[in-house]
N, C-alpha and C positions, 0 to 999 in steps of 0.2 A: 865160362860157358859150359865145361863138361863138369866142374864139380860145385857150378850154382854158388861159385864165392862172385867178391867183387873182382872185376879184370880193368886195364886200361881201355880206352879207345883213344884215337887221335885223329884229328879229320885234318886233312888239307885242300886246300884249294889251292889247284896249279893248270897252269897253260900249256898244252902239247903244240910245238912250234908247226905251222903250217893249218893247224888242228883247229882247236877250238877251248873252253875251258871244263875240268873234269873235275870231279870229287874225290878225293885217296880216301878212303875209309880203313885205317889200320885196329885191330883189336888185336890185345895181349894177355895171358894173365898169368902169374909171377907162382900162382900155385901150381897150377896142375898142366902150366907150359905149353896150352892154347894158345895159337895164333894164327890170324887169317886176313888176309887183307880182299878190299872189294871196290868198285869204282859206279858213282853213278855218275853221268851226265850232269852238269851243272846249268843246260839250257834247255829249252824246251824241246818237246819230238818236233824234227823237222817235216818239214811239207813232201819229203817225197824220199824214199827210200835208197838205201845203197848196196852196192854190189863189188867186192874186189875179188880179182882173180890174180894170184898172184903165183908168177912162176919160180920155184925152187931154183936155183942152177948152181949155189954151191954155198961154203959152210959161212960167207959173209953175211948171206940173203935167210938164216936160223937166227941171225942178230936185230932182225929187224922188230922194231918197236911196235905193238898191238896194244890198239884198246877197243875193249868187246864191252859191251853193254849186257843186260839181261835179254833183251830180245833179239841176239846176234844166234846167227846160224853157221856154224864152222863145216865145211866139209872135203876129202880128199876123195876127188874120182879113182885115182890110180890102186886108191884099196879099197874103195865104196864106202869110205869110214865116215861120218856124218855124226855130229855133235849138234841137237835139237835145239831152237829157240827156248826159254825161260828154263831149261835143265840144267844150269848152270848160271852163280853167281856173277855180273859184271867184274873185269880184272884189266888191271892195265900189264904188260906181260910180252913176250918176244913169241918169237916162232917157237925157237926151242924149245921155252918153257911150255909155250903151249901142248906141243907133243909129249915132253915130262908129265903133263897133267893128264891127256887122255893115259899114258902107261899105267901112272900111277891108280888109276880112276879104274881100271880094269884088272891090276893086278890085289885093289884090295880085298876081295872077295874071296880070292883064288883060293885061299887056304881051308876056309869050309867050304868053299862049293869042290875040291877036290874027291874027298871022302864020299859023298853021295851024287855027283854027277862029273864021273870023270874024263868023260867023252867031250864034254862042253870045259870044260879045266883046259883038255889038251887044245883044242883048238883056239880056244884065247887066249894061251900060252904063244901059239904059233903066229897069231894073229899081233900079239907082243913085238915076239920078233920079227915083224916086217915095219912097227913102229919103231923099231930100234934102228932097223937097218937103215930107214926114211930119215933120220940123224946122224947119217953120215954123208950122205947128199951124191951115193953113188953114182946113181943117173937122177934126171931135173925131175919132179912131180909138183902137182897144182894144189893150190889152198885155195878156196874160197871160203872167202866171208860175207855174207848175206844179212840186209840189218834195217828190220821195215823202220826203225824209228830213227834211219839215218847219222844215228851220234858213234858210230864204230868208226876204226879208222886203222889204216897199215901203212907204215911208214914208207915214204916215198925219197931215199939219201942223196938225190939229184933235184927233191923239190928248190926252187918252184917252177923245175924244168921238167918235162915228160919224162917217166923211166920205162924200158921200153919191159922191163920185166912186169910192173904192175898195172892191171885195166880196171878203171874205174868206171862204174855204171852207174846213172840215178835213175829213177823208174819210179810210175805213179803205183799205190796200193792197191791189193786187190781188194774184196770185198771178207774174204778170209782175214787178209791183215789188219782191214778195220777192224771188225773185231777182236782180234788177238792186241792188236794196240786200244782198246776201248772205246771204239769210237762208231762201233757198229750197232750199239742200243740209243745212243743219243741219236745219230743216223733216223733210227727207228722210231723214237720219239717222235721227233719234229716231221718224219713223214706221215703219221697217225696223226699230230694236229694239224697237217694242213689237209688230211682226207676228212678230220671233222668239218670242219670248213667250209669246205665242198661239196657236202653231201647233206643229204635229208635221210635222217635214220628213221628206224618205224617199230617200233613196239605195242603188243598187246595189252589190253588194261581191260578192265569193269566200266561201261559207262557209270558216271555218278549221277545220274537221273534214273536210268529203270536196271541197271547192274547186268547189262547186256553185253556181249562181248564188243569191244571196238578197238576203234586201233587211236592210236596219238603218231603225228608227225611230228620230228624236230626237227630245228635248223639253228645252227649257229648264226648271227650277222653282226656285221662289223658297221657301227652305225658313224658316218662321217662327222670324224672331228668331236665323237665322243668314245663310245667303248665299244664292248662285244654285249652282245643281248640275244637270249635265246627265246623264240619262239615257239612255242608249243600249238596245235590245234588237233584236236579231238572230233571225231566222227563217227558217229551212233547212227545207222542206217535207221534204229526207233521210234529216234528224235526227229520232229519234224523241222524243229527252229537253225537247224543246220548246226554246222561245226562249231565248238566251243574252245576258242583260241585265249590264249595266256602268254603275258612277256614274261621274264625272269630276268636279272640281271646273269652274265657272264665273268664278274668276278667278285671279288671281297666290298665290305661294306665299307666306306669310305670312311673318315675316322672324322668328318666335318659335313653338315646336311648340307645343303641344297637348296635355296629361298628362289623360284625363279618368278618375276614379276612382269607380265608381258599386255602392255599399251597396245590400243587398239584405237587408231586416228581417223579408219575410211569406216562411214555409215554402213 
């Protein structure tokens, strides 16, 4: 990955007990000693989102099993520390680790941002160590995991009984989440075709009789028990013979014609 040779990947498919099924994606490379491992979901986004609060209260509850997706939200009130949806790669990964990763995630910069902004160096230095201290489980502090596409999970070592340290929530989307989960342009789609539908749009044109200004109506309609057909009619205040209306069909030209042959019995 960093020196652009060929590297390993290995992918697994495994089952988190309690959980659901996840993807290991492991990558290696033998040259230049790259390796990262990452997890996506193996099922679809769920219907309705999830929320864990889980309370710290000593160094067993850093051993607990995490899997974060891409659109997981991590954050501790007790130091306002907050880790963004999609800023981070999906991982399957413990407490500890996880606080290993924001350290480490903060302290790689340290080194040049020292020399020219050293005020900001000290204070993320400091801000370090109270993630330090937060892995020693002095006093209890709160982890939340937040996860519109519901496929996150924090291990529960009393499942499939209550544990009275973790609160699970599920919650409908908002309208922010739809679209950060991609679902707020399709949304928008299919509300735009049902306002065509419903509506009679109106546009300016040239009469084609004397090139006078006039207007055209459309309407979509959905003709029973066959298709959609648009209907056009035209109005030239000019013209005496009134409106000049036009069908058009509403989709594609059918790949076989049409013969319709219609008997007529009553005089």
């Amino acid at each position: 990955m960093n020196c652009d040779l060929n590297g390993m990947t290995c992918l697994l498919l495994t089952k988190i007990p309690f959980f659901r099924e996840i993807m290991v994606s492991s990558f290696s490379c033998e040259y230049c000693d790259c390796n990262n491992m990452e997890i996506q979901s193996a099922v679809r986004i769920q219907d309705q989102g999830v929320h864990y609060t889980l309370t710290i209260r000593g160094l067993e509850d850093m051993n607990r099993e995490v899997v974060m997706t891409d659109s997981a939200a991590t954050r501790t009130p007790e130091l306002d520390f907050e880790i963004s949806a999609f800023s981070q790669k999906g991982a399957l990964t413990t407490v500890g680790r996880l606080i290993n990763c924001a350290i480490s995630g903060l302290e790689q910069d340290q080194p040049t941002r020292r020399p020219s902004k050293e005020a900001i160096a000290e204070r993320i230095d400091e801000f370090i160590v109270k993630l330090r201290e937060l892995k020693q489980v002095a006093s209890p502090f709160t982890l939340i995991i937040d996860d519109a596409s519901g496929n996150s999970f924090v291990e529960n070592p009393d499942a499939p009984q209550k544990n009275d340290a973790l609160v699970i929530t599920h919650y409908n989307w908002t309208l922010q989440q739809d679209e950060m989960l991609g679902f707020q342009a399709e949304t928008s789609e299919e509300k735009l075709e049902e306002d065509l539908s419903n509506e009679v749009l109106q546009f300016n044109i040239n009469c084609s009789k004397c090139n006078a200004p006039a207007q055209t109506n459309m309407k979509v309609v959905q003709i029973p028990q066959f298709k959609e057909m648009i209907i056009m009619a035209t109005i030239c205040e000019n013209v005496v013979i009134g409106p000049t209306n036009e069908v058009k069909s509403g989709g594609a030209v059918e790949p076989l014609g049409t013969k319709i042959t219609l008997c007529s019995t009553d005089p």
